[in-house]
C-alpha positions as CSV (number, residue, x, y, z in Angstrom):
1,X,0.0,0.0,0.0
2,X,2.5,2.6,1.0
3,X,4.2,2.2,-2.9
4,X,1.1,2.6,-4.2
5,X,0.4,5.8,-2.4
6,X,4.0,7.2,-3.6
7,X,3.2,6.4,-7.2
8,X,0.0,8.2,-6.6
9,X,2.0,11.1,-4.9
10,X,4.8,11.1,-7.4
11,X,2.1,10.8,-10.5
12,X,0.8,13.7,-8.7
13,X,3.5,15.8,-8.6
14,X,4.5,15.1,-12.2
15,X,1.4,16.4,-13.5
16,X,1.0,19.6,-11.9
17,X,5.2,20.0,-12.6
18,X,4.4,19.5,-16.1
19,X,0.9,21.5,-16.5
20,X,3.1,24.7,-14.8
21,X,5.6,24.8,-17.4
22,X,4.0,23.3,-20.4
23,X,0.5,24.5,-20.3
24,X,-1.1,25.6,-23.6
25,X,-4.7,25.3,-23.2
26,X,-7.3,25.7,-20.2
27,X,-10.1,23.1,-20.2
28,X,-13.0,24.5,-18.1
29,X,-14.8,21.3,-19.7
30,X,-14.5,17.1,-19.5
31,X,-13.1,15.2,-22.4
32,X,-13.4,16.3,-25.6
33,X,-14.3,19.8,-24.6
34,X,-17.5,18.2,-23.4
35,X,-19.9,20.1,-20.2
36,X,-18.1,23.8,-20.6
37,X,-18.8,26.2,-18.0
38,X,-20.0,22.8,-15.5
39,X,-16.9,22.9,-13.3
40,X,-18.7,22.2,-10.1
41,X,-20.6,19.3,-11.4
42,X,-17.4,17.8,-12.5
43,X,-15.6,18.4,-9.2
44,X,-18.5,16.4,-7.3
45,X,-18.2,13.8,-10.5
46,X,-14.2,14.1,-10.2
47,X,-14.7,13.4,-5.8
48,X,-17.1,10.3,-6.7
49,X,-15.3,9.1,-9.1
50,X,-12.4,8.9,-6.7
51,X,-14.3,7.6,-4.0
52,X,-15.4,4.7,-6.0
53,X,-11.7,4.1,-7.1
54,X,-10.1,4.4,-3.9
55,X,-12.8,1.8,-2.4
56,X,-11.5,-0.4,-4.6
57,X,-7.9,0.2,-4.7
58,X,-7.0,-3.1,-3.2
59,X,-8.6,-5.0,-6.3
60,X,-6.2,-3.6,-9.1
61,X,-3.7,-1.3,-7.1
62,X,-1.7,-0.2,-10.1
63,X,-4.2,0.1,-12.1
64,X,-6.4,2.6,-9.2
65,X,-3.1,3.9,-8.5
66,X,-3.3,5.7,-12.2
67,X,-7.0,6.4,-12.2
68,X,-6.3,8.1,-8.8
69,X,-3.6,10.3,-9.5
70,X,-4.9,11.3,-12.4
71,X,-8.0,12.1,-10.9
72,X,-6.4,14.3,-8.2
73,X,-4.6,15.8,-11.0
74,X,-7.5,17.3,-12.7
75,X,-10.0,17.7,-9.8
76,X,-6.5,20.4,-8.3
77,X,-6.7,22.3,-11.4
78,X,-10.4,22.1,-11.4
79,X,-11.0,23.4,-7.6
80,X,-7.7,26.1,-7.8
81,X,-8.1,27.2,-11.0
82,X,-11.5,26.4,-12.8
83,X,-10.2,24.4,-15.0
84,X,-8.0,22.0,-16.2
85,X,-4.7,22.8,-17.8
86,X,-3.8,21.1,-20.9
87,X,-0.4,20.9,-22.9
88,X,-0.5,17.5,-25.4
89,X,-1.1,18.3,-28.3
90,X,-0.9,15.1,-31.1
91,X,-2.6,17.4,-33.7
92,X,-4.7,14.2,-34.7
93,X,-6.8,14.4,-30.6
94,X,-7.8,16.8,-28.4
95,X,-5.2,18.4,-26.5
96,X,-4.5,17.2,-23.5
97,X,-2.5,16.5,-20.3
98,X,-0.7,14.0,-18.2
99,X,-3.5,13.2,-15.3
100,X,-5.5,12.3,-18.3
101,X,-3.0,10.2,-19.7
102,X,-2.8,8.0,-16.8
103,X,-6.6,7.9,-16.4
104,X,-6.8,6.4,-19.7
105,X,-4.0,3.8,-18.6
106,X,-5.3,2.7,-15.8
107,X,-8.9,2.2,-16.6
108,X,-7.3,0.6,-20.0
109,X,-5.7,-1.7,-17.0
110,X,-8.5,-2.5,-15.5
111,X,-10.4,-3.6,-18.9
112,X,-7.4,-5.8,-19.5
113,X,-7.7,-7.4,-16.0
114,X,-11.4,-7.8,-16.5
115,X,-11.2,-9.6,-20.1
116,X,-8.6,-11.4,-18.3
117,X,-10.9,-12.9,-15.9
């Protein structure tokens, strides 16, 4: 548990390291550019959504481990800022930063680890 929580920490820190200096777009929106302007409903959506995954940390830990930092990630941005501060930009996707990335990863995990069983 207590690596877990430093990956989580560390994850953390990376992505609000990285939004400081590299940020080229604020995201007041979800994904896609989805619910603009709906920043509180997506900070109570962010806080369940990281309820649920922390409840169930023990069942896939790296894979929570992602979804959870990047979930704090965003929802800092979102509650500081009022919005979420983007810098990937692939051309080919909507721009975007690391706290998504490792959503995406760990719920890609979790898929995995379902199909698995």
């Amino acid at each position: 548990m207590k690596k877990s929580l430093l990956l989580v920490f560390g994850l953390v820190i990376a992505d609000q390291v990285a939004k400081y200096f590299l940020e080229s777009t604020r995201n007041t929106g979800a994904a896609f550019g989805i619910l603009k302007g709906y920043n509180l409903l997506l900070i109570i959506v962010s806080v369940i959504a990281l309820g649920f995954f922390i409840y169930y940390f023990n069942k896939n830990k790296l894979a929570c481990s992602l979804v959870v930092a990047g979930i704090i990630g965003n929802l800092v941005d979102r509650v500081l800022l009022g919005g979420v501060r983007d810098f990937i930009d692939l051309r080919i996707w909507p721009v975007f930063n690391l706290a998504d990335a490792y959503c995406v990863a760990g719920i890609g995990l979790l898929i995995i680890g379902m199909i698995r069983k």
